[in-house]
mmCIF file as Biopython writes it, N, C-alpha, C and O atoms, coordinates in Angstrom:
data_model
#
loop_
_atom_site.group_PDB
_atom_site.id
_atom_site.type_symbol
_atom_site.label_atom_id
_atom_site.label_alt_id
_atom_site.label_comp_id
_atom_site.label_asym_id
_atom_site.label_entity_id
_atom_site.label_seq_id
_atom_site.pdbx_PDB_ins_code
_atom_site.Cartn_x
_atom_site.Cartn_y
_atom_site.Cartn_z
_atom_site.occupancy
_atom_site.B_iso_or_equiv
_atom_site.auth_seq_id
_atom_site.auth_asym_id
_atom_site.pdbx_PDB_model_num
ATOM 1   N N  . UNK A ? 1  ? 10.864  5.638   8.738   1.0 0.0 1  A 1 
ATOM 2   C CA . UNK A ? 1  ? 10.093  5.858   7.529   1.0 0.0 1  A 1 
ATOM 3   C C  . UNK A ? 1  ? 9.323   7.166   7.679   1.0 0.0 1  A 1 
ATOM 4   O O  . UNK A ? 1  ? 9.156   7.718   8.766   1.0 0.0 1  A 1 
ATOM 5   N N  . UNK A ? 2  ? 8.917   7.574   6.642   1.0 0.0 2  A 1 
ATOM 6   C CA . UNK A ? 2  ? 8.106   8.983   6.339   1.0 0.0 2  A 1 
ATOM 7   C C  . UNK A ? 2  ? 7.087   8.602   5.746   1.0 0.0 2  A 1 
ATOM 8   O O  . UNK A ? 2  ? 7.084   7.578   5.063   1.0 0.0 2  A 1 
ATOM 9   N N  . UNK A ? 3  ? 5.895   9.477   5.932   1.0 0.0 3  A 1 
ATOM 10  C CA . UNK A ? 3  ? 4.462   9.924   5.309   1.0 0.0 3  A 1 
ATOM 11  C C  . UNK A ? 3  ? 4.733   9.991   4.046   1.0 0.0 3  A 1 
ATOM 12  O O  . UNK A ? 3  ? 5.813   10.582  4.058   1.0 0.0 3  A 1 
ATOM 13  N N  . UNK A ? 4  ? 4.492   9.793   3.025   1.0 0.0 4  A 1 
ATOM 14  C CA . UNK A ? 4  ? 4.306   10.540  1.239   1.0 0.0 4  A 1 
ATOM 15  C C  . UNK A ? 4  ? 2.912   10.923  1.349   1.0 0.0 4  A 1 
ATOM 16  O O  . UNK A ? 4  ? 2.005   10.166  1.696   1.0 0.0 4  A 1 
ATOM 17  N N  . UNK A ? 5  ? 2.801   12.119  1.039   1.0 0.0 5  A 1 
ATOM 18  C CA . UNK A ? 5  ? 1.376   12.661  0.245   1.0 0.0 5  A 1 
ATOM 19  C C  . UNK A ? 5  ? 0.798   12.395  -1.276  1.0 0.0 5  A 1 
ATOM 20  O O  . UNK A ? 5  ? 1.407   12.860  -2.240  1.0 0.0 5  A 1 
ATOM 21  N N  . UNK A ? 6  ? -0.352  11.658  -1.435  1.0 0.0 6  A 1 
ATOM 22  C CA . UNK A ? 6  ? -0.457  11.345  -2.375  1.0 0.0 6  A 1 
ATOM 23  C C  . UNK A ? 6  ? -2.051  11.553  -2.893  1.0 0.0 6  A 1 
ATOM 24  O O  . UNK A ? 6  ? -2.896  11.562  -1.998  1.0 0.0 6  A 1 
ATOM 25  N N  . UNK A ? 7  ? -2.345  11.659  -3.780  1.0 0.0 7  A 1 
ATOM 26  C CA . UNK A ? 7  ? -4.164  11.557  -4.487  1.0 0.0 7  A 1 
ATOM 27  C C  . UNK A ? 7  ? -4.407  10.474  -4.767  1.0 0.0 7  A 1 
ATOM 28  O O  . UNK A ? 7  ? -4.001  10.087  -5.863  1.0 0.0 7  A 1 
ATOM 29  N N  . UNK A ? 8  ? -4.876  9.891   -4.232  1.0 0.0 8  A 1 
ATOM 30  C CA . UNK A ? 8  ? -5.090  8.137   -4.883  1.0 0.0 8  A 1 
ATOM 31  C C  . UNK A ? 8  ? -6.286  8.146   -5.581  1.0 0.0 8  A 1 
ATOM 32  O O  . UNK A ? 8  ? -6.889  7.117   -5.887  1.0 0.0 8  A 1 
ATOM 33  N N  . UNK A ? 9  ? -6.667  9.313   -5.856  1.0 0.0 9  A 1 
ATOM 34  C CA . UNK A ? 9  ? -7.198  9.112   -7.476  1.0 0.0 9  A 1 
ATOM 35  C C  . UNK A ? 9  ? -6.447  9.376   -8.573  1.0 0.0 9  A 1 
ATOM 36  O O  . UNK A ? 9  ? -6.871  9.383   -9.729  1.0 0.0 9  A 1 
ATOM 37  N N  . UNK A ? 10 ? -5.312  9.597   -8.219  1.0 0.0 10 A 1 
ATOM 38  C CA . UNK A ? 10 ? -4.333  9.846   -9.356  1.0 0.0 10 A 1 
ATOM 39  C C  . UNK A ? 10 ? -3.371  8.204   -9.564  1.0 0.0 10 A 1 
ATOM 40  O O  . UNK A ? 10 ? -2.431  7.954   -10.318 1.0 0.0 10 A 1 
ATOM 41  N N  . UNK A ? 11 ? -3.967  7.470   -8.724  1.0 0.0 11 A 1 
ATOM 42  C CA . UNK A ? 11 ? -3.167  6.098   -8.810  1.0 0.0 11 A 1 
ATOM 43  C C  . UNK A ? 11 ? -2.397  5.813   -7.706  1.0 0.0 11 A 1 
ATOM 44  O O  . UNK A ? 11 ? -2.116  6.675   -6.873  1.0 0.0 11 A 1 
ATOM 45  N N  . UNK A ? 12 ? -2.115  4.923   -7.653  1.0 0.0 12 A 1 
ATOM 46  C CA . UNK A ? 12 ? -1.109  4.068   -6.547  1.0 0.0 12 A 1 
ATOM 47  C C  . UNK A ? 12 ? 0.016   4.076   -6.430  1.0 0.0 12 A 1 
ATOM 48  O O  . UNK A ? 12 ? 0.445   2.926   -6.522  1.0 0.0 12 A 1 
ATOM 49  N N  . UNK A ? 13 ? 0.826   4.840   -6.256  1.0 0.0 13 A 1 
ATOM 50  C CA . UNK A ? 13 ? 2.179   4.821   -5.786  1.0 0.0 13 A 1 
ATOM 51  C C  . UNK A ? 13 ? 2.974   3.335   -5.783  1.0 0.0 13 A 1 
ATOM 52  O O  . UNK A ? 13 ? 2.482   2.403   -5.147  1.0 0.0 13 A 1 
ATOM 53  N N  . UNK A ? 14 ? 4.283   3.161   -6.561  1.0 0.0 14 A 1 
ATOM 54  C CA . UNK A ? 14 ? 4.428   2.057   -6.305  1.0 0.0 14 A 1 
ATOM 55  C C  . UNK A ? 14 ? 5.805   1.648   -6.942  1.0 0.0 14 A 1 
ATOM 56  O O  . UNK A ? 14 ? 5.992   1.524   -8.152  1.0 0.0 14 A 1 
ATOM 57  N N  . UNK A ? 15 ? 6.810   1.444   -5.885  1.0 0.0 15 A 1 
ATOM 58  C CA . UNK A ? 15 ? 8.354   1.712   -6.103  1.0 0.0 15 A 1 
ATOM 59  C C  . UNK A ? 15 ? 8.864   0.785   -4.860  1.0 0.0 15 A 1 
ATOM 60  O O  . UNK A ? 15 ? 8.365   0.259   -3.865  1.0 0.0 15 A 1 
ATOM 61  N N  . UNK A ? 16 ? 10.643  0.924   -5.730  1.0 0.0 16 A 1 
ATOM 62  C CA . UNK A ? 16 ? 11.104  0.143   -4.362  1.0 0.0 16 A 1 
ATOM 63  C C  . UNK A ? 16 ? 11.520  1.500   -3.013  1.0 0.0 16 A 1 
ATOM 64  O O  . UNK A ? 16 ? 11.771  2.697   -3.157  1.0 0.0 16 A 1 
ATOM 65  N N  . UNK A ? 17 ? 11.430  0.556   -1.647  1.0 0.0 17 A 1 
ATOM 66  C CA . UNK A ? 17 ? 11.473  1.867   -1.105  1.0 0.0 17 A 1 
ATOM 67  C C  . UNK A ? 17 ? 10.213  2.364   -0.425  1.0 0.0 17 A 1 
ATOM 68  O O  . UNK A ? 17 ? 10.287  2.834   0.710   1.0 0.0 17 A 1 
ATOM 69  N N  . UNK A ? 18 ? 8.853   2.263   -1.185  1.0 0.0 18 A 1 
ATOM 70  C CA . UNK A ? 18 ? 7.905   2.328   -0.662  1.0 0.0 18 A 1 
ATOM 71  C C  . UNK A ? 18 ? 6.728   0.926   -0.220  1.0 0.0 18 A 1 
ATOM 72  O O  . UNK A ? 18 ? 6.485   -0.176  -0.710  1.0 0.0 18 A 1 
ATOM 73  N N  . UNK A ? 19 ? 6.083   1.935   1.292   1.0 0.0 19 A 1 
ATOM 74  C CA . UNK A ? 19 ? 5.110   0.772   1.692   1.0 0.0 19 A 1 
ATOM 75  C C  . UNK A ? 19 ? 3.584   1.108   1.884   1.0 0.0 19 A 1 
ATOM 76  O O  . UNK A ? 19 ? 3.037   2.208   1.963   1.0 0.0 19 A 1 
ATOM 77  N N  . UNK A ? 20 ? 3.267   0.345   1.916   1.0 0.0 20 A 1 
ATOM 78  C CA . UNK A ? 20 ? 1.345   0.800   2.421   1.0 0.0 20 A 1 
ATOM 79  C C  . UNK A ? 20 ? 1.127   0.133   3.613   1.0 0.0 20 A 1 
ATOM 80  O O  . UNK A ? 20 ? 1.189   -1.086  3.770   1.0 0.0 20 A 1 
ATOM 81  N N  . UNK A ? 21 ? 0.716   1.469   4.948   1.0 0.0 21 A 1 
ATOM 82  C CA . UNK A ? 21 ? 0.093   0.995   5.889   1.0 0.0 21 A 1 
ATOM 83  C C  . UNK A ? 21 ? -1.189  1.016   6.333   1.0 0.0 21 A 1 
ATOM 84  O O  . UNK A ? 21 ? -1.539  2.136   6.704   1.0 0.0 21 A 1 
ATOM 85  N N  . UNK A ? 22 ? -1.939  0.239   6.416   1.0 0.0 22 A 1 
ATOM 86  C CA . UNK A ? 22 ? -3.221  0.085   6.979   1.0 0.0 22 A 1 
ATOM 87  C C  . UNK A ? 22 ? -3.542  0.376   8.301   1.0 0.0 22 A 1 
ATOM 88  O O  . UNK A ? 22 ? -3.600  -0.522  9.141   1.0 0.0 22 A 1 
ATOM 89  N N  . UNK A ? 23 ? -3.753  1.532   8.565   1.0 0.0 23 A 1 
ATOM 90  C CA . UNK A ? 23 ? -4.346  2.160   9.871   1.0 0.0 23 A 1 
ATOM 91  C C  . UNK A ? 23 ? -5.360  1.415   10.397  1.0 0.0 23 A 1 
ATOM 92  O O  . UNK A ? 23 ? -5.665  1.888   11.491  1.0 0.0 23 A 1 
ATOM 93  N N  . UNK A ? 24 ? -6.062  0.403   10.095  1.0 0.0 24 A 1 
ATOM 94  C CA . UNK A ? 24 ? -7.015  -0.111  10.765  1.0 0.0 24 A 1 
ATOM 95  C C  . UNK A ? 24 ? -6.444  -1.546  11.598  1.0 0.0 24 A 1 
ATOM 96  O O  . UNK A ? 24 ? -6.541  -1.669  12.819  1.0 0.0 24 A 1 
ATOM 97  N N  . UNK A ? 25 ? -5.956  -2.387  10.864  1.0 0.0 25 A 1 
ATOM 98  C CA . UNK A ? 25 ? -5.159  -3.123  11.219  1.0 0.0 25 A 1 
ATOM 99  C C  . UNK A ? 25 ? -3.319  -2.866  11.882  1.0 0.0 25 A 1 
ATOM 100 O O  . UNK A ? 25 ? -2.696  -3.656  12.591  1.0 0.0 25 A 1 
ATOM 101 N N  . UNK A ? 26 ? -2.936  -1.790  11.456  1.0 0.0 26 A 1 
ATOM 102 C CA . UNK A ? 26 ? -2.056  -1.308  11.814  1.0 0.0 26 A 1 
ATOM 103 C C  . UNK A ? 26 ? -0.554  -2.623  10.891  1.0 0.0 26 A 1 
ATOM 104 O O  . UNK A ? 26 ? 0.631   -2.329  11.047  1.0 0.0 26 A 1 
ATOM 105 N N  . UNK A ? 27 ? -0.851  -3.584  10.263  1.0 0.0 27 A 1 
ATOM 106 C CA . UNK A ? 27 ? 0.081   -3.953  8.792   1.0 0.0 27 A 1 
ATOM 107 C C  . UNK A ? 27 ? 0.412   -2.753  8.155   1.0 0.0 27 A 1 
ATOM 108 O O  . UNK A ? 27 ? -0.293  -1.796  7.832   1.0 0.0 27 A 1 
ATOM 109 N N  . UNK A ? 28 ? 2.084   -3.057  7.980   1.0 0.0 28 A 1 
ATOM 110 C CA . UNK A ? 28 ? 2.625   -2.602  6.731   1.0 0.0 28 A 1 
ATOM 111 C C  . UNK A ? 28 ? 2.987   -3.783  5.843   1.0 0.0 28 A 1 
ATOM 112 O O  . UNK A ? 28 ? 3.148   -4.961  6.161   1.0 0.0 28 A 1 
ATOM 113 N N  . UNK A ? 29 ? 3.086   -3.124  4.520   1.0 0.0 29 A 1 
ATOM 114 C CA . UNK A ? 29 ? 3.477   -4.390  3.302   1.0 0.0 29 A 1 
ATOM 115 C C  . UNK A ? 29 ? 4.414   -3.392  2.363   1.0 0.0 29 A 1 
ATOM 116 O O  . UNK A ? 29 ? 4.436   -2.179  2.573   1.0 0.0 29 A 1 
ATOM 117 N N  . UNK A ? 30 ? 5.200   -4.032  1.287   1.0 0.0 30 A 1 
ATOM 118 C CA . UNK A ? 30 ? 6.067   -3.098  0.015   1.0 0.0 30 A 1 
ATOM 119 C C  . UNK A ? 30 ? 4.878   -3.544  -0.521  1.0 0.0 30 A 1 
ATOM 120 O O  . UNK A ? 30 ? 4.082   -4.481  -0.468  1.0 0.0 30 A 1 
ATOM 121 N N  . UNK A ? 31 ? 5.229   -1.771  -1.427  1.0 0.0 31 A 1 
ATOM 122 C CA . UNK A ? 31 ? 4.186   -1.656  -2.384  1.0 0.0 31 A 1 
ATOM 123 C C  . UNK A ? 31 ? 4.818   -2.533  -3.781  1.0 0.0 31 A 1 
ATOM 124 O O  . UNK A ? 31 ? 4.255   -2.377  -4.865  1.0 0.0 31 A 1 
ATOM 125 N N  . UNK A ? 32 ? 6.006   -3.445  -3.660  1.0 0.0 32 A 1 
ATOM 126 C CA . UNK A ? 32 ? 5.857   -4.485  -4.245  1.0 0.0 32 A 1 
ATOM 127 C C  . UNK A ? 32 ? 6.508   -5.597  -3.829  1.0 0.0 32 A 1 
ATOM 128 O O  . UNK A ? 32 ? 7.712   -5.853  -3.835  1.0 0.0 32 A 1 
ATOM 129 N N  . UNK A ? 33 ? 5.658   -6.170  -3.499  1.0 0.0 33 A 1 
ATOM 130 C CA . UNK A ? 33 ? 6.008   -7.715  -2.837  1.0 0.0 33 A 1 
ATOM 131 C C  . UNK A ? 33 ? 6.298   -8.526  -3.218  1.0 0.0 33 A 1 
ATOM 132 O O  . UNK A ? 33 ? 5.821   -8.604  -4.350  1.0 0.0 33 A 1 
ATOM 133 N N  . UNK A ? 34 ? 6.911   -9.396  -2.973  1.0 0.0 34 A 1 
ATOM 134 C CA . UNK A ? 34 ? 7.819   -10.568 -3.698  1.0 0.0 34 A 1 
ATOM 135 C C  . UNK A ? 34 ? 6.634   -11.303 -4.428  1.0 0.0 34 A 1 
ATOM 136 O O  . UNK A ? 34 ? 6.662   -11.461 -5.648  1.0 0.0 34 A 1 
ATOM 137 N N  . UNK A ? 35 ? 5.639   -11.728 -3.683  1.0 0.0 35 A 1 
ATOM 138 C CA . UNK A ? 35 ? 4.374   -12.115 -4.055  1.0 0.0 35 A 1 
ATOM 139 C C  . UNK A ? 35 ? 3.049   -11.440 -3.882  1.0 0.0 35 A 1 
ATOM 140 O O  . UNK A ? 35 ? 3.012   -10.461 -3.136  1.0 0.0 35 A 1 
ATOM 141 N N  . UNK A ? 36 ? 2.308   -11.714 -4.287  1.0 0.0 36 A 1 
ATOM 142 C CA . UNK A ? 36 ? 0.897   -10.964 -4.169  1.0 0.0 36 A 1 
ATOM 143 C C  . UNK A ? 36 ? 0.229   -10.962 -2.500  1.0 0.0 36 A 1 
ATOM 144 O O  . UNK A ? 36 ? 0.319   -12.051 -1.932  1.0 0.0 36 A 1 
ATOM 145 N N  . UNK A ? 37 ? -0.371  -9.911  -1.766  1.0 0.0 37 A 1 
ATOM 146 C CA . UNK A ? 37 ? -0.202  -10.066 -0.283  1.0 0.0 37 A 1 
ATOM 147 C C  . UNK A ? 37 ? -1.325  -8.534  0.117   1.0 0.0 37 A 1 
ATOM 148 O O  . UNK A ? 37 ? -1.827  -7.698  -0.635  1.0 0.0 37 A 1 
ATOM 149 N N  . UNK A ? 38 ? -1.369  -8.680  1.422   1.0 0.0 38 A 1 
ATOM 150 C CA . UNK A ? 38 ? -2.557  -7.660  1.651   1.0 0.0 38 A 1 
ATOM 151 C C  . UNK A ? 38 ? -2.453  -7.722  2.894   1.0 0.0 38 A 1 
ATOM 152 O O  . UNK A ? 38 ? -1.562  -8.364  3.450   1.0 0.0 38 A 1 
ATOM 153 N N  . UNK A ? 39 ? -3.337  -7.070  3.494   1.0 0.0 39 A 1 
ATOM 154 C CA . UNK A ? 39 ? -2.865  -7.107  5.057   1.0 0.0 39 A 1 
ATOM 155 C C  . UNK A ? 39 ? -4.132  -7.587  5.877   1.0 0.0 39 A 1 
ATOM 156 O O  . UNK A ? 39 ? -5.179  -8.033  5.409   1.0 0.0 39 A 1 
ATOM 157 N N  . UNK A ? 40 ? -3.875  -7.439  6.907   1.0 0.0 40 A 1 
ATOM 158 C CA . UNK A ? 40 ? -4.769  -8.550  7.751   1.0 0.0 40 A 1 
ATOM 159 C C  . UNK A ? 40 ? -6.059  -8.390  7.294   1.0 0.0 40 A 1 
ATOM 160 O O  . UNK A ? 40 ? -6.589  -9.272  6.617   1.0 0.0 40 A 1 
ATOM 161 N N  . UNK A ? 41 ? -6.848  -6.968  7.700   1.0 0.0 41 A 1 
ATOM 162 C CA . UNK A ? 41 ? -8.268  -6.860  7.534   1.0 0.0 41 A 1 
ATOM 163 C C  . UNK A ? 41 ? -8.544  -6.516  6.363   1.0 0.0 41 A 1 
ATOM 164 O O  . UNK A ? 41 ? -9.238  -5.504  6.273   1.0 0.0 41 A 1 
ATOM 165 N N  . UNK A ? 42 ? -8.133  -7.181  5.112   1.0 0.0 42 A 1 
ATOM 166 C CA . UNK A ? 42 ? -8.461  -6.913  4.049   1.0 0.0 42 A 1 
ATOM 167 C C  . UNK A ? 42 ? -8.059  -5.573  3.144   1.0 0.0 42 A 1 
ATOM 168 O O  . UNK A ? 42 ? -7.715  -5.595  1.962   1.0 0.0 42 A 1 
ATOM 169 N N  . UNK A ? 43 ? -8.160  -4.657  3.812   1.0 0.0 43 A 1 
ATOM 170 C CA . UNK A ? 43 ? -8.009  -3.179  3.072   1.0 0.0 43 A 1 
ATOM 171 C C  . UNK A ? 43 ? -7.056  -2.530  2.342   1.0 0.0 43 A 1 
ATOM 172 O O  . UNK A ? 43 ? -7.035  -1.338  2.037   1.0 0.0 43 A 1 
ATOM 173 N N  . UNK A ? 44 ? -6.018  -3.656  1.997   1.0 0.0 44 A 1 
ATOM 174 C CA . UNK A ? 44 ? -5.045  -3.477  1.008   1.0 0.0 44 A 1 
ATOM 175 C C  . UNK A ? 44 ? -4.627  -4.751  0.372   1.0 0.0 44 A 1 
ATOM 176 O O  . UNK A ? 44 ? -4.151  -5.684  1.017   1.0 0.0 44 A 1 
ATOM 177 N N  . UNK A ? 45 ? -4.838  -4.766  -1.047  1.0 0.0 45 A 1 
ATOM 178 C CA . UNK A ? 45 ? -4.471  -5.929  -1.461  1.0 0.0 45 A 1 
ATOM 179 C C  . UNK A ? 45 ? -3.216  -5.736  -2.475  1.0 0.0 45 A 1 
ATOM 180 O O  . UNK A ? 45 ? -3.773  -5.072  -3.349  1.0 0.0 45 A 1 
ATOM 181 N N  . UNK A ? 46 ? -2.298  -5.845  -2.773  1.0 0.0 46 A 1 
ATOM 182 C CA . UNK A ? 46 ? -1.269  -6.131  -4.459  1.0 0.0 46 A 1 
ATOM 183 C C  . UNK A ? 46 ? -1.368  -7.476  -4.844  1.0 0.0 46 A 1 
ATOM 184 O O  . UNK A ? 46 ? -0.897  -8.469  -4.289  1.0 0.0 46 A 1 
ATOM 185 N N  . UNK A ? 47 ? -1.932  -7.396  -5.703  1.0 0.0 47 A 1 
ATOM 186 C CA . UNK A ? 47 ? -1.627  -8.157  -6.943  1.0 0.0 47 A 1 
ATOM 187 C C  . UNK A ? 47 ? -0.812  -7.780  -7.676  1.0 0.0 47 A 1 
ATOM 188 O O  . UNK A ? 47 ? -0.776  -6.699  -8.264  1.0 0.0 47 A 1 
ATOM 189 N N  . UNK A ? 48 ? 0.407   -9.207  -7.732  1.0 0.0 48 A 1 
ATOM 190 C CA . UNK A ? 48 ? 1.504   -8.739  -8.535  1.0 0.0 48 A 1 
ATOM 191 C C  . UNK A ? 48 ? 1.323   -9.227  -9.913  1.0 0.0 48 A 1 
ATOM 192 O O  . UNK A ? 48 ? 1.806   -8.688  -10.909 1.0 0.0 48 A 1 
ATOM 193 N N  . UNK A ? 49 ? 0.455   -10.488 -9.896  1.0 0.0 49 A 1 
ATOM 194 C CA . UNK A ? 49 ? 0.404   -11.337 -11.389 1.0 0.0 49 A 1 
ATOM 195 C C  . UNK A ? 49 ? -0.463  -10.233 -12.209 1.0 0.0 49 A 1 
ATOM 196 O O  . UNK A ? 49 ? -0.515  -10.370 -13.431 1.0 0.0 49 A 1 
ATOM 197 N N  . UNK A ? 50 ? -1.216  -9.034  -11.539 1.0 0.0 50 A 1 
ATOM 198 C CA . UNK A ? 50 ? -1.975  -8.513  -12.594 1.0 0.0 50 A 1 
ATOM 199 C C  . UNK A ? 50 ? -1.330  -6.854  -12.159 1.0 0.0 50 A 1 
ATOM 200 O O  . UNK A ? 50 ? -2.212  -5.996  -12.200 1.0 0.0 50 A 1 
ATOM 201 N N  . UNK A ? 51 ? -0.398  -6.509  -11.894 1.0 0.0 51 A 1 
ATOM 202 C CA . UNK A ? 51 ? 0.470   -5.345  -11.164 1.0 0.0 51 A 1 
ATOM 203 C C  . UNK A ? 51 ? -0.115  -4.199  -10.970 1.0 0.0 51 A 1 
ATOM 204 O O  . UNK A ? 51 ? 0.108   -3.125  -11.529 1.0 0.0 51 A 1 
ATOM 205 N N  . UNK A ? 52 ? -1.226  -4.582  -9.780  1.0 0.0 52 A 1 
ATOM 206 C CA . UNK A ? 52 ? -2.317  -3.857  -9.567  1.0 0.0 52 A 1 
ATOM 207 C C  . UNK A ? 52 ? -2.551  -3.209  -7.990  1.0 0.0 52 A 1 
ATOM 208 O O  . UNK A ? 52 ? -2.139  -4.089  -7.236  1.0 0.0 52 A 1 
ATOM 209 N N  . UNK A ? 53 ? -2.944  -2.267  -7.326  1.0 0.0 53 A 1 
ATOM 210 C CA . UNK A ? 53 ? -3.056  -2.039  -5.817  1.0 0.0 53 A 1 
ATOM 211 C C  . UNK A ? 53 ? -4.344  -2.057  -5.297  1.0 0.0 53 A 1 
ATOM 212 O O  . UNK A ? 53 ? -4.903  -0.968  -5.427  1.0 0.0 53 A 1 
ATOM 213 N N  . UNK A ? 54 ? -4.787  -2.629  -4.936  1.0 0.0 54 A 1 
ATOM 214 C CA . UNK A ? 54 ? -6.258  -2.731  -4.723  1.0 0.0 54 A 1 
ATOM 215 C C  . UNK A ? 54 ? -6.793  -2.443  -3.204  1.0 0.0 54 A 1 
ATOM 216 O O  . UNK A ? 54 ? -6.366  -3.077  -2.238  1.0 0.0 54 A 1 
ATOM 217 N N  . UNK A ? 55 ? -7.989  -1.191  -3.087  1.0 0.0 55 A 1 
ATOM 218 C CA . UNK A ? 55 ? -7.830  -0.169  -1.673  1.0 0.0 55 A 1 
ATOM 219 C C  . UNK A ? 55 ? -9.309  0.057   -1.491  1.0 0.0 55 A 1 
ATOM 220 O O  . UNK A ? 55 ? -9.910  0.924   -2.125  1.0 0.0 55 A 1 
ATOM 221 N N  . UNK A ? 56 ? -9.918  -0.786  -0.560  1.0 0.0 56 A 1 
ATOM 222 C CA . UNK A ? 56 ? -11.276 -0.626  -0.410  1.0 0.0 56 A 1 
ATOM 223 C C  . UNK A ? 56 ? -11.235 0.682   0.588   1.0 0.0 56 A 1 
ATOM 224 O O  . UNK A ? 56 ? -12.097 1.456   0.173   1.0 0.0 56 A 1 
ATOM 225 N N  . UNK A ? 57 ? -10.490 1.302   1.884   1.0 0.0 57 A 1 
ATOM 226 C CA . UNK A ? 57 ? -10.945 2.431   2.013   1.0 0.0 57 A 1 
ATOM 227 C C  . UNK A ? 57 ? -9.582  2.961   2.251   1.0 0.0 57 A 1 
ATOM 228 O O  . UNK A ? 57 ? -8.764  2.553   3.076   1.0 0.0 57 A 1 
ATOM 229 N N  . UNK A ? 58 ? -9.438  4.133   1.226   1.0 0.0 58 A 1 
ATOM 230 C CA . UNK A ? 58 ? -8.548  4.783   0.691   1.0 0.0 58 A 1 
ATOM 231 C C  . UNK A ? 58 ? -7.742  5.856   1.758   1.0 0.0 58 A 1 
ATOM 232 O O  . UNK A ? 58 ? -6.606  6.321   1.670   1.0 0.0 58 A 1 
ATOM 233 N N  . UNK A ? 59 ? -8.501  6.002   2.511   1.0 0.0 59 A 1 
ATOM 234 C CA . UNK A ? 59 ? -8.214  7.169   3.556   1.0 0.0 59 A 1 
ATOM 235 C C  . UNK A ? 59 ? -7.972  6.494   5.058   1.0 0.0 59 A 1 
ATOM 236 O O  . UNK A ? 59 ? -7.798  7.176   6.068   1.0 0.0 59 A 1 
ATOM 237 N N  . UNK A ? 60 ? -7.992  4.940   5.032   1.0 0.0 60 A 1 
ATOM 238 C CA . UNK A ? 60 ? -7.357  4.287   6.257   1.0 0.0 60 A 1 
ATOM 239 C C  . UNK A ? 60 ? -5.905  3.685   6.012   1.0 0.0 60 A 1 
ATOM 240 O O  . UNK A ? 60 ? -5.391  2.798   6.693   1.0 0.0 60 A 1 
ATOM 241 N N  . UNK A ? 61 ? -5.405  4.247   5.051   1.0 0.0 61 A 1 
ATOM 242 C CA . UNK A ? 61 ? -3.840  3.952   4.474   1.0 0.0 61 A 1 
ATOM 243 C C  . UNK A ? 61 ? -3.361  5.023   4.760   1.0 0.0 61 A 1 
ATOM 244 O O  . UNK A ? 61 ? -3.932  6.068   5.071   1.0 0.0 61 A 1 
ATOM 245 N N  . UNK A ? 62 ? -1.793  4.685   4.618   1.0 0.0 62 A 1 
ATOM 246 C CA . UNK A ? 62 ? -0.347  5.875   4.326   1.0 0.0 62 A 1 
ATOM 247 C C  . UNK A ? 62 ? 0.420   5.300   3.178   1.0 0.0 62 A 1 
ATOM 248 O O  . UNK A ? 62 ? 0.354   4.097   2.924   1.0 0.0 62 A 1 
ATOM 249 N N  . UNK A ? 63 ? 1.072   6.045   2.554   1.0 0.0 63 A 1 
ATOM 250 C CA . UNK A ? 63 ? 2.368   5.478   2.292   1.0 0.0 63 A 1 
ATOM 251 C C  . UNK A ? 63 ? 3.477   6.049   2.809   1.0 0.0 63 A 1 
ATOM 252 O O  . UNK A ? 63 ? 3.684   7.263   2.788   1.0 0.0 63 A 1 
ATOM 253 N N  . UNK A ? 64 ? 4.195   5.247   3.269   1.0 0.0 64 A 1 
ATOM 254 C CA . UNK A ? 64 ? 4.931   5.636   3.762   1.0 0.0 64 A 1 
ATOM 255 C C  . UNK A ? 64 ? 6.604   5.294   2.706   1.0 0.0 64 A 1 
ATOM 256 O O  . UNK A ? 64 ? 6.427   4.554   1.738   1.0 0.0 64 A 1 
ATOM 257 N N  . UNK A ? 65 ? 7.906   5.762   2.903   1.0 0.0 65 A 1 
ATOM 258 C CA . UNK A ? 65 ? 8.837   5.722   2.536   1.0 0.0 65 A 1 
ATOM 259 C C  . UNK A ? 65 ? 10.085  5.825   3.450   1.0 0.0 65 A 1 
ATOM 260 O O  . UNK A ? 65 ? 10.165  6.708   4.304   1.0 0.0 65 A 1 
ATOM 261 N N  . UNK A ? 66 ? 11.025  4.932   3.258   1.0 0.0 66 A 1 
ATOM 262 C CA . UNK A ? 66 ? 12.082  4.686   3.768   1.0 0.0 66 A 1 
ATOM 263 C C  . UNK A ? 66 ? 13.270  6.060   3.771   1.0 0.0 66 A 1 
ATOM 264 O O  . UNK A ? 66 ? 13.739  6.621   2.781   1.0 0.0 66 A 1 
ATOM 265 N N  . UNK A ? 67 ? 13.413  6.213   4.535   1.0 0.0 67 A 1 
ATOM 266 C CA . UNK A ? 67 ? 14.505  7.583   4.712   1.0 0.0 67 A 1 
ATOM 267 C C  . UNK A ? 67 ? 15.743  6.890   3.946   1.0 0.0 67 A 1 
ATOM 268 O O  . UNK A ? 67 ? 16.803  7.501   3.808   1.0 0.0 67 A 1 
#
């Protein structure tokens, strides 16, 4: 997998193909999951019932993408 560069004030990235990793916990998840899911220490959540990415600290993530 690869880095994507992104502004996540410009929104959340979110395709098949791509994932969000949490550098603190060191979880990866797809940025769309079969079900709604987050990773261990909290700092990434998807909600799929409301198709939403939810990122309390924005700068301990990647996204990353599948070659």
């Amino acid at each position: 997998m690869k880095v994507v560069y992104f502004n996540h004030e410009d929104g959340w990235p979110v395709g098949e193909g791509l994932f969000y990793h949490c550098k603190t916990c060191d979880k990866t998840i797809p940025s769309q999951p079969p079900r709604s899911s987050g990773c261990e220490c909290g700092n990434i959540y998807i909600d799929m019932g409301a198709a939403r990415v939810a990122v309390k600290r924005p700068y301990d993530i990647e996204l990353l993408e599948e070659e």
